[in-house]
C-alpha positions as CSV (number, residue, x, y, z in Angstrom):
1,X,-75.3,2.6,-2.6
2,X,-73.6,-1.0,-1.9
3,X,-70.7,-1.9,-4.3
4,X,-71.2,-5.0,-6.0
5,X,-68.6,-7.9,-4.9
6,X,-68.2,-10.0,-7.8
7,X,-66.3,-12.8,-6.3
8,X,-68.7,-13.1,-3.4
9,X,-71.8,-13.1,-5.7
10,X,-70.0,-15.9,-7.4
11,X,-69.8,-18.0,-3.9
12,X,-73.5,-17.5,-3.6
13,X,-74.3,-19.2,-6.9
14,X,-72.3,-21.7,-6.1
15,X,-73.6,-22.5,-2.3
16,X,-77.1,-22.5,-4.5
17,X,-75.8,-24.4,-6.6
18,X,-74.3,-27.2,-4.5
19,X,-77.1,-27.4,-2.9
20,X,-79.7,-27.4,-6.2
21,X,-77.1,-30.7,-7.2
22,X,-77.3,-32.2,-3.7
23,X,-81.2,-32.2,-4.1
24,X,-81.4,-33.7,-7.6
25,X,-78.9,-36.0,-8.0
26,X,-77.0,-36.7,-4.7
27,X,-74.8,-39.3,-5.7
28,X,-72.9,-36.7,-7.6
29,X,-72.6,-34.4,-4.9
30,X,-72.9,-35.8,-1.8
31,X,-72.0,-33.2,0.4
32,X,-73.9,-30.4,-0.9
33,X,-75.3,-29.4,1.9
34,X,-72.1,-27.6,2.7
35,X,-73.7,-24.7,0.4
36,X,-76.1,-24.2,3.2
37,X,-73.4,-23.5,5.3
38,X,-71.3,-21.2,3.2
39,X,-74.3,-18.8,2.1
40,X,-75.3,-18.4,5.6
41,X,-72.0,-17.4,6.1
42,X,-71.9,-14.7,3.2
43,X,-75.3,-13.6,4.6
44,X,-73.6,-12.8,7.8
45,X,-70.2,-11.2,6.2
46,X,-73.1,-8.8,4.3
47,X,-75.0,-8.5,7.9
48,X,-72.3,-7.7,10.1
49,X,-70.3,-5.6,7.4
50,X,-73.6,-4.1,6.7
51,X,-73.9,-2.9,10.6
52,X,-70.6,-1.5,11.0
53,X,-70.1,0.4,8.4
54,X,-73.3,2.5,8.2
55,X,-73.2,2.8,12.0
56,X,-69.5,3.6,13.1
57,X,-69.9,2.7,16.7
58,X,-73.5,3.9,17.1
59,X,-75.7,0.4,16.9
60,X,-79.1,0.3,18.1
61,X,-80.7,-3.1,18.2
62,X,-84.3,-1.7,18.0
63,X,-83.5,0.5,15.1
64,X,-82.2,-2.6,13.2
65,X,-84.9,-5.0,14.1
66,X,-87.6,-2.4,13.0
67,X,-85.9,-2.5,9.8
68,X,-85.4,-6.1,9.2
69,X,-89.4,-6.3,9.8
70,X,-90.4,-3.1,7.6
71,X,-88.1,-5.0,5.0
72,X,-89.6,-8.7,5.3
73,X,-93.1,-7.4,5.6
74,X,-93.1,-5.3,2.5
75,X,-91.5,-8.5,0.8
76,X,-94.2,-10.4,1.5
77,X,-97.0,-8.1,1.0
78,X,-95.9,-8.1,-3.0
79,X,-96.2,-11.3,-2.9
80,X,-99.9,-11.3,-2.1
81,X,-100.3,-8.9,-4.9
């Protein structure tokens, strides 16, 4: 079970966030594309930390990709449903 990291949740809301403002009203935050940047890089901490902590020095790059697709494609069957 993953333990839920409240302060990094709260940098996700507020990449979306930065970027929701940049969209509407981009005079009042000009440079909110920088919440792009910052939730692809909690995406990754959450990747990587996700990798070498259920693996502990066993990694197989098949294994993983097969999952990522089983994951995605089950996501997007429920949405033709």
């Amino acid at each position: 079970m993953r333990k839920f990291i409240t302060h990094i949740e709260a940098l996700r809301g507020l990449a979306i966030l930065l970027v929701v403002l940049f969209h509407l009203v981009p005079d009042f935050c000009p440079n909110g594309y920088y919440g792009v940047d910052i939730f692809l890089m909690i995406s990754g901490y959450f990747l990587i930390s996700g990798i070498l902590n259920k693996n502990q020095g066993e990694f197989s790059l098949k294994e993983f990709i097969n999952k990522k697709i089983i994951r995605n494609g089950s996501i997007k069957t429920c949405r033709k449903l």
